[in-house]
C-alpha positions as CSV (number, residue, x, y, z in Angstrom):
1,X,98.0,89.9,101.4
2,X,96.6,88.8,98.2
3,X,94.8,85.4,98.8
4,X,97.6,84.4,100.9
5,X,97.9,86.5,104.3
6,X,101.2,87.3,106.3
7,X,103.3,84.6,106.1
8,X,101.6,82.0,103.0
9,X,103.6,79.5,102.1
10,X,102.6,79.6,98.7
11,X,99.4,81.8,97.4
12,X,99.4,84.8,95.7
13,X,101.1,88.3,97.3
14,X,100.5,91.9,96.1
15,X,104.0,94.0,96.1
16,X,102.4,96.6,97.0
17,X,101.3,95.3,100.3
18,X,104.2,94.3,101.4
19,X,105.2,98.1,101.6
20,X,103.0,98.3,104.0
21,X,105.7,96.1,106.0
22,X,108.8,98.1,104.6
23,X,110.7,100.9,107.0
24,X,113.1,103.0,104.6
25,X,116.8,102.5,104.8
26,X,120.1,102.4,103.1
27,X,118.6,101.1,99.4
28,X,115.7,103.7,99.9
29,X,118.7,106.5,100.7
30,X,120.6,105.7,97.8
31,X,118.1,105.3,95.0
32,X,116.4,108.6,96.9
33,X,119.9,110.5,96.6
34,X,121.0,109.3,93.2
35,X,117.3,109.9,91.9
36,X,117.3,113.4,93.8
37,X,119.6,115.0,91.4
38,X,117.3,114.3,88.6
39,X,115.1,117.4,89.5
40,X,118.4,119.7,89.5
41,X,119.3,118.4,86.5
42,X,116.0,119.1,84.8
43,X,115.5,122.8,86.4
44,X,119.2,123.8,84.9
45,X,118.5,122.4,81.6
46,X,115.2,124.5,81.0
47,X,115.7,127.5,82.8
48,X,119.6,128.0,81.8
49,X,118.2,129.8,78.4
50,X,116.1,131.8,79.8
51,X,119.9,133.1,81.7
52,X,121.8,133.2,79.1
53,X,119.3,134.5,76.7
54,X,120.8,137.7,75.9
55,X,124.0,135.8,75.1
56,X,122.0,134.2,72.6
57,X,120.3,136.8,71.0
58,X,123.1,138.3,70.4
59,X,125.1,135.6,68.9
60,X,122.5,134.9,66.3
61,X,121.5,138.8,66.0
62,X,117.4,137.8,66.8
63,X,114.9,140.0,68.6
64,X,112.3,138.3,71.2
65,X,110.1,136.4,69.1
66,X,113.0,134.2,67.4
67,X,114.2,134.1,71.4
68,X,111.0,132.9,72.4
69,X,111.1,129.9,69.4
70,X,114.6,129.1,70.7
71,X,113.4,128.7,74.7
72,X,110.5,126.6,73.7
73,X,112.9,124.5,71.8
74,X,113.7,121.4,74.2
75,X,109.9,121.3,75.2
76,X,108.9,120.7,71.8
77,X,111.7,118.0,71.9
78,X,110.5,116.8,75.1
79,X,106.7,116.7,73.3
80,X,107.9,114.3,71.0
81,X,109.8,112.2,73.2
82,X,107.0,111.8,75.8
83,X,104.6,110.3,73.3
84,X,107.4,108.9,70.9
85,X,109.4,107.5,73.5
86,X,106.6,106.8,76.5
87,X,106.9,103.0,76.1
88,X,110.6,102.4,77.3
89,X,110.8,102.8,81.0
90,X,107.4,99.9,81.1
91,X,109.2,97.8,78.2
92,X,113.2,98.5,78.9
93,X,112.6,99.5,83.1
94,X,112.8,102.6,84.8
95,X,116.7,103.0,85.1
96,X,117.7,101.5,81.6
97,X,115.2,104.6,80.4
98,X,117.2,107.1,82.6
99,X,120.3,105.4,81.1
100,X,119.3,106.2,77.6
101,X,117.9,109.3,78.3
102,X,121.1,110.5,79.4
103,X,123.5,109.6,76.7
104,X,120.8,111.0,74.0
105,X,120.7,114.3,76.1
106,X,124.8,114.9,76.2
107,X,125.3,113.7,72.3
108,X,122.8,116.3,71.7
109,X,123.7,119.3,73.8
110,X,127.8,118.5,72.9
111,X,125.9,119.2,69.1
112,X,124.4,122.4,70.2
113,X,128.1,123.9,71.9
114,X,129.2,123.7,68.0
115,X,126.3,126.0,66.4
116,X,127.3,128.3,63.6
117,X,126.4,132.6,64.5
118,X,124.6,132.5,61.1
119,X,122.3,129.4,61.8
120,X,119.8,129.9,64.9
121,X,118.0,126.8,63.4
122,X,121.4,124.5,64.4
123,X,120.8,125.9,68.3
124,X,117.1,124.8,67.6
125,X,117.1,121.6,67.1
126,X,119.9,120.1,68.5
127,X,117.9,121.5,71.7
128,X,114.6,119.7,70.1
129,X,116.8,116.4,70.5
130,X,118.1,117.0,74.0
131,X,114.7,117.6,75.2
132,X,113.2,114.7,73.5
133,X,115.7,112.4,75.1
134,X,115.7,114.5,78.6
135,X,111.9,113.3,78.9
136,X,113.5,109.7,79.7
137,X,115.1,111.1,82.5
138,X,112.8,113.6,84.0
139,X,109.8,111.3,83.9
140,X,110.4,108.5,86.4
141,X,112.2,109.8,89.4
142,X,109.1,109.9,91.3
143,X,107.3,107.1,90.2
144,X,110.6,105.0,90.5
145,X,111.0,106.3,94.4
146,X,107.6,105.4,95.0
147,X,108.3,101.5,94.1
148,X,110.9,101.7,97.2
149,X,109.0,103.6,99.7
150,X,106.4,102.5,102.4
151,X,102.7,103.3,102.3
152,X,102.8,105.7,105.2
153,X,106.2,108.0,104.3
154,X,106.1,107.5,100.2
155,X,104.1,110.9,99.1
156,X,106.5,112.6,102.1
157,X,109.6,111.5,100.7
158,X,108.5,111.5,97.2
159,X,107.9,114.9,97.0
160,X,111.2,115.9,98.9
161,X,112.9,115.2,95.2
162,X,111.1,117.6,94.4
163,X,113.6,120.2,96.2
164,X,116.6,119.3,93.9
165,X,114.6,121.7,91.9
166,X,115.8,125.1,93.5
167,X,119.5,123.5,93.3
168,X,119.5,123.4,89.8
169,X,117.6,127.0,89.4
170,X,120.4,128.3,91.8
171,X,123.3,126.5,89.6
172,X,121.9,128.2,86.5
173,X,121.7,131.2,88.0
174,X,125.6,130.9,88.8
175,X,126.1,129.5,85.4
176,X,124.9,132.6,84.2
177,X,127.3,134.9,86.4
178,X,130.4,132.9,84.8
179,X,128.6,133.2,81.1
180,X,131.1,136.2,80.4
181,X,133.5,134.2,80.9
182,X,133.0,130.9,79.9
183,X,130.1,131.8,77.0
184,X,127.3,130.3,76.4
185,X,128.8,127.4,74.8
186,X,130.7,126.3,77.8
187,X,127.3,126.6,79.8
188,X,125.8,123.9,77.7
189,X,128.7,121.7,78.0
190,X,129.1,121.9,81.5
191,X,125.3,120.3,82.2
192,X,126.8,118.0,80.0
193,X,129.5,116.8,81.7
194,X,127.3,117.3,85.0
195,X,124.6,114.7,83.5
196,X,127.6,111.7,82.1
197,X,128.6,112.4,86.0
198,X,125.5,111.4,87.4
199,X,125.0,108.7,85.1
200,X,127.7,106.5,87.0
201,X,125.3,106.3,89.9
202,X,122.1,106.0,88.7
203,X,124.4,102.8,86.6
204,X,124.5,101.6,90.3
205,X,120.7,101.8,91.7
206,X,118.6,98.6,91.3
207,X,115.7,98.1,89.3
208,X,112.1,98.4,90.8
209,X,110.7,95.7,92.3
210,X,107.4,96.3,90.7
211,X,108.9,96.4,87.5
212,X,110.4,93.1,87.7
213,X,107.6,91.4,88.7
214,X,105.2,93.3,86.1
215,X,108.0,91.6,83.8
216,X,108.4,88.5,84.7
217,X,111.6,88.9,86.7
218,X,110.1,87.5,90.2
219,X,113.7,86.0,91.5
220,X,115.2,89.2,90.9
221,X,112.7,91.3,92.6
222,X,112.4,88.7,95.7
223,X,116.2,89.4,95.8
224,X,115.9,92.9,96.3
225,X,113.2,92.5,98.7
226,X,114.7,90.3,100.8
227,X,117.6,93.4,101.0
228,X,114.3,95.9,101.2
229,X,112.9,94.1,104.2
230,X,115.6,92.1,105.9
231,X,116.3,88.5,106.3
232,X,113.7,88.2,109.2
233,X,110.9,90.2,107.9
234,X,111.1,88.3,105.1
235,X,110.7,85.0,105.7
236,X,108.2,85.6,108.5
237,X,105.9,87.6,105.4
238,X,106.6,84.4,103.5
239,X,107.7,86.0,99.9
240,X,110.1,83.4,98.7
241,X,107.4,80.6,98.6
242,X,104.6,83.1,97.1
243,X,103.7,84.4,93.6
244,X,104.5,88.2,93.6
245,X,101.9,90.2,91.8
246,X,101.1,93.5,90.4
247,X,98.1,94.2,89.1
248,X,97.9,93.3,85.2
249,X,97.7,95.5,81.9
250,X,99.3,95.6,78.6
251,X,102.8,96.9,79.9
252,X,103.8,100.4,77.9
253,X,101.0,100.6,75.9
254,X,99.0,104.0,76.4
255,X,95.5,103.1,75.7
256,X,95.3,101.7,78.8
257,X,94.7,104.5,80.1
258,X,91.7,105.3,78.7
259,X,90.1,102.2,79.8
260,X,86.6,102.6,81.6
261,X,88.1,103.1,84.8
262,X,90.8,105.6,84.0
263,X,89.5,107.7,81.4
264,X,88.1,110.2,84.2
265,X,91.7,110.2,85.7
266,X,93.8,110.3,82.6
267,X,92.0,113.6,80.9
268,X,91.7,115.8,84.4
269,X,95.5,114.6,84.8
270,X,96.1,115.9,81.4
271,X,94.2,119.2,81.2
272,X,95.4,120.0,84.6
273,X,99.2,119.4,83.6
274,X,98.2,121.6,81.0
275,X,97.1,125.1,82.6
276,X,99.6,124.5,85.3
277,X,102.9,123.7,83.2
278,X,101.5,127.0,81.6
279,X,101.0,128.9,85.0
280,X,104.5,127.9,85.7
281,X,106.8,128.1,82.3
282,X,104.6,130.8,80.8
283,X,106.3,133.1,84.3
284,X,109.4,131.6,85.0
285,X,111.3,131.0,81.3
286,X,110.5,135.1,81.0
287,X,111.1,136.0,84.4
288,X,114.5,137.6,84.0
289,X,113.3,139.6,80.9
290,X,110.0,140.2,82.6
291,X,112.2,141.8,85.7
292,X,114.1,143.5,83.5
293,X,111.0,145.6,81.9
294,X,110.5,146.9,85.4
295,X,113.6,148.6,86.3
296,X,115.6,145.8,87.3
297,X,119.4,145.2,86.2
298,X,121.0,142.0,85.0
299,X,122.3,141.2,88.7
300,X,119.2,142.8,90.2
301,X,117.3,140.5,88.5
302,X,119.5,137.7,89.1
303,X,119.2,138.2,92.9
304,X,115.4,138.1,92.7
305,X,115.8,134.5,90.9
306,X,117.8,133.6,94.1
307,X,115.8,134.4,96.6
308,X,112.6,133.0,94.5
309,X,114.5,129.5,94.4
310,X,115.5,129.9,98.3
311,X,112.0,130.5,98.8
312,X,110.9,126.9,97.3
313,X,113.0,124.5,100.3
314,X,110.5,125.5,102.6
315,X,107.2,125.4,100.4
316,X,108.3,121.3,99.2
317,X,108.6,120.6,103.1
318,X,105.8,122.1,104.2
319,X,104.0,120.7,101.5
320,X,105.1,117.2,101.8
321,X,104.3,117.1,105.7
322,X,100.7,118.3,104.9
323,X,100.3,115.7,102.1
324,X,100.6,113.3,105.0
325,X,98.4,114.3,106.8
326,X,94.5,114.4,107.0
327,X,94.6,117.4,103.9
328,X,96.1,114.7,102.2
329,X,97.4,114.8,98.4
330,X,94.1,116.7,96.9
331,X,93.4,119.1,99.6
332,X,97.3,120.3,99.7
333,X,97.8,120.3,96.1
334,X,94.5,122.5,95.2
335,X,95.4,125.0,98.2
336,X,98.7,125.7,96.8
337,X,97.7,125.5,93.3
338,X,95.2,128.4,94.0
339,X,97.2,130.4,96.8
340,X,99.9,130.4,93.6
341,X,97.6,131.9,91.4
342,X,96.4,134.3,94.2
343,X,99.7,135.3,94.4
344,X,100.7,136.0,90.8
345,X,98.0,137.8,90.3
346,X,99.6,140.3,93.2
347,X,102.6,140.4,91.4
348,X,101.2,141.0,88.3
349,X,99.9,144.2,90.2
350,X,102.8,145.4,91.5
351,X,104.0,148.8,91.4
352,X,107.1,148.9,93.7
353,X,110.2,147.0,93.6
354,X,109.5,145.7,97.0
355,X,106.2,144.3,96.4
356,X,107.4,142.4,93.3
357,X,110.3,141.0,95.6
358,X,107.3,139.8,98.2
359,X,105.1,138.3,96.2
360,X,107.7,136.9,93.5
361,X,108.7,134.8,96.5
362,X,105.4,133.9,97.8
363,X,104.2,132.5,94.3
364,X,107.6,130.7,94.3
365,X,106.4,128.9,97.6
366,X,103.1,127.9,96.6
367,X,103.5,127.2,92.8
368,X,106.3,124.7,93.4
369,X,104.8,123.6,96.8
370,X,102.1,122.5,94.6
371,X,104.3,120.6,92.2
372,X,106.2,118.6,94.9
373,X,102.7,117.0,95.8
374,X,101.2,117.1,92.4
375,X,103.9,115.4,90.8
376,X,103.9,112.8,93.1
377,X,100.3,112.0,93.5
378,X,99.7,111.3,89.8
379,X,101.8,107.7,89.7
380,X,100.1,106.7,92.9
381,X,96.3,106.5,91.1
382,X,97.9,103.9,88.2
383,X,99.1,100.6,88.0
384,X,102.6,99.2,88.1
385,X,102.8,98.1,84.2
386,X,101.3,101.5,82.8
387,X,103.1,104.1,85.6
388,X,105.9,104.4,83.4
389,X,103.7,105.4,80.4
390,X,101.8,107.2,82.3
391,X,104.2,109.6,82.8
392,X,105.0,109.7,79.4
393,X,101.2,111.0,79.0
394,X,102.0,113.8,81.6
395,X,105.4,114.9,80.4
396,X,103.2,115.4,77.0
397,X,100.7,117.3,78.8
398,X,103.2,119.7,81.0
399,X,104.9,120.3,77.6
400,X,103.1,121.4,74.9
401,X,102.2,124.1,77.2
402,X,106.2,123.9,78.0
403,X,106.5,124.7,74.5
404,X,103.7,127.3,73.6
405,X,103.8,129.4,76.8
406,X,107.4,131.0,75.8
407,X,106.4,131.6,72.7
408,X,103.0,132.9,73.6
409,X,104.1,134.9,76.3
410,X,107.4,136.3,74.2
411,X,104.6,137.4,71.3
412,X,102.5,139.4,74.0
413,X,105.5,141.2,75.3
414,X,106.8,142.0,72.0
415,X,102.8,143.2,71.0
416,X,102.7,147.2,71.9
417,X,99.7,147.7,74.3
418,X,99.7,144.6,76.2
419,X,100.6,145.5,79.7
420,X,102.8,143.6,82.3
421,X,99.9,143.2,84.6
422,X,97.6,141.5,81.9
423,X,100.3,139.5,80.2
424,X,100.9,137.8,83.9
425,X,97.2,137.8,84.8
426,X,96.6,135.5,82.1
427,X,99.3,133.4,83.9
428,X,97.4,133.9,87.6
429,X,94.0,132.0,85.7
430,X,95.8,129.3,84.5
431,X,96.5,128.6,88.1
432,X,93.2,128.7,89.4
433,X,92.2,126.3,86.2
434,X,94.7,123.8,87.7
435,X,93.0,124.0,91.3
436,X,89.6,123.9,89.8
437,X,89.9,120.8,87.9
438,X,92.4,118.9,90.5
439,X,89.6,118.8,93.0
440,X,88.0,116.1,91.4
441,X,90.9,113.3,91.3
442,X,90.8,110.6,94.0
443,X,92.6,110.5,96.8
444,X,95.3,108.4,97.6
445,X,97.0,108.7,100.6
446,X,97.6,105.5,102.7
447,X,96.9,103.4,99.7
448,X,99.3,100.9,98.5
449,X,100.7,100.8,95.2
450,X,98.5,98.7,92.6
């Protein structure tokens, strides 16, 4: 352990081997739990528009290609904020960034509830602001669960975040039942009031332990992992007499990853966040209108949304179990990235209601199945005091395509001539880009932390 062993009594110790020592329990539950609803939070935020998009179209009297400027909104937000606002969770920690993220979010979307009929460009960016400010709260769950977990469960339990996902789909998609009702306005300022909520608990999780150390905070972190590993464990592995490490770089500061040993990683990260945020956005922002063009009605299409979403519990369990295993994280994610490609390209094909129902549902499983794993794989080849801005560099990535595959995608289906099938065929490569390019990460399975 370090230069030390198990139990120094006073030489150097690695955090990250000392998970090797961890079993989960009641702080892994509750940062798990509190950090769970993170991913329910962010799917409701970006796919609510796409729901309540005819409200809005006809509230500011635009036709698609406005629409399609008005969805991409909070990922151009979220653009800025993950290269503008990448430092904070390395420099500030990974909670106080959640913290801050939060409040920016509801100041901004209370704004947005307000916007004039006349003034589209209101709607716009006080969405631009909520998404730059959401990027501090969608971009550490996993890497933050990580710094709690043990080497042999973290990529399972990691990736089981991943399923608050579906939840928030399935609460936009009942946010869009009551729109009549409660317009579109009071569907913004309920994810408000949802997100000031949540923020009483994630006020209660501690910090990482890796952070604290990367900072200088050792009596802190040896406090928590004394509480992490127990009384006994503890002193037997000797951490209050030793020097907890991580390893070193310039905390928050992104050109460290494009040092020597990281470049390689850090652009095949970025160009496969890329094609796949594309693979997924450039699909599931247009889905209802896409559904729509063939045949379906508003609840039709609405029920096809819910059975896509039910369809993604089982592909993030699956997927997490196999991670585990000998497939590990590369093998697992490249299958499902190119089984969801496979997939969309079927439904791209379809010609009966039936068959888009089928594979709608299968390229639900695999695309987010891929995802779950993908997403948590990424923190685990970086170290401790760049993970934060590392995933600063891949909420960039995911959104400029975030923020051009809407718009792209709302141009093609408003060009005459362009069919269905090749509009979502362009989608289906993007996939199999992603697979391509993912096969030539390392793998990390059974490694600690660095």
């Amino acid at each position: 352990m370090g230069n030390s062993g198990t139990g120094s009594t006073g030489g150097e110790m690695l955090v990250g081997e000392l998970f090797k020592y961890v079993k989960s329990g009641r702080v892994q539950l509750f940062v798990g739990l509190t950090l769970f609803f993170a991913f329910a939070i962010e799917a409701w935020e970006f796919m609510i528009p796409s729901f309540i998009l005819s409200a809005l179209m006809k509230y500011f009297s635009i036709g698609y290609a406005i629409a399609g400027l008005l969805l991409s909104a909070p990922f151009y937000g979220a653009l800025l904020g993950a290269y503008a606002l990448t430092w904070t969770p390395d420099v500030y920690g990974r909670k106080r960034a959640i913290q801050i993220g939060i409040i920016g979010y509801s100041i901004a979307g209370i704004i947005t509830a307000f916007a004039p009929p006349n003034n589209y460009w209101w709607y716009f960016w006080s969405r631009f602001v909520a998404g730059a400010f959401l990027v501090l709260v969608m971009g550490q769950p996993f890497p933050y669960l990580e710094e709690f977990m043990p080497v042999q469960s973290r990529g399972r339990v990691t990736v089981y975040l991943a399923s608050g996902w579906p939840i928030g789909t399935l609460m936009a998609v009942g946010a869009a039942y009551l729109e009549p009702w409660i317009h579109w306005q009071g569907v913004i300022l309920v994810s408000v009031a949802a997100l000031l909520i949540w923020l009483i608990p994630v006020s209660l999780i501690p910090e990482s332990p890796y952070y604290l150390v990367a900072v200088g905070r050792e009596s802190e972190a040896k406090k928590l992992l004394r509480r992490i590993l127990g009384n006994e464990l503890y002193e037997k592995l000797g951490v209050e007499n030793a020097k907890l490490k991580v390893e070193e770089r310039k905390k928050g500061n992104m050109l460290e990853l494009f040092k020597r040993d990281l470049l390689k990683n850090t652009w095949l990260i970025f160009f496969v966040n890329i094609f796949y945020s594309f693979a997924y956005w450039g699909l599931f922002i247009w889905i209802a209108a896409i559904l729509q063009s063939k045949g379906l009605t508003f609840v039709g299409t609405l029920e096809f949304v819910i059975a896509a979403a039910l369809a993604q519990f089982p592909a993030y369990f699956v997927s997490a179990s196999l991670a585990e295993t000998r497939l590990g994280r590369r093998i697992t994610t490249v299958s499902f990235m190119a089984l969801a490609g496979v997939f969309t390209y079927f439904f791209a094909s379809s010609t009966t209601i039936v068959d888009l129902l089928v594979f709608l549902v299968l390229l639900s499983f695999f695309n987010l199945g891929a995802w779950g794993v993908w997403d948590a794989w990424e923190p685990e080849m970086y170290p401790t005091p760049i993970r934060g801005v590392l995933m600063g560099w891949i909420t960039g990535a995911q959104r400029i395509s975030n923020a051009i595959a809407p718009t792209i995608i709302g141009l093609l289906l408003a060009i005459h001539g362009i069919t269905f099938t090749t509009v979502v065929t362009t989608i289906a490569i993007s996939a199999w880009i992603s697979a391509i390019l993912a096969l030539f990460l390392p793998e990390t399975r059974g490694k600690i932390l660095r």
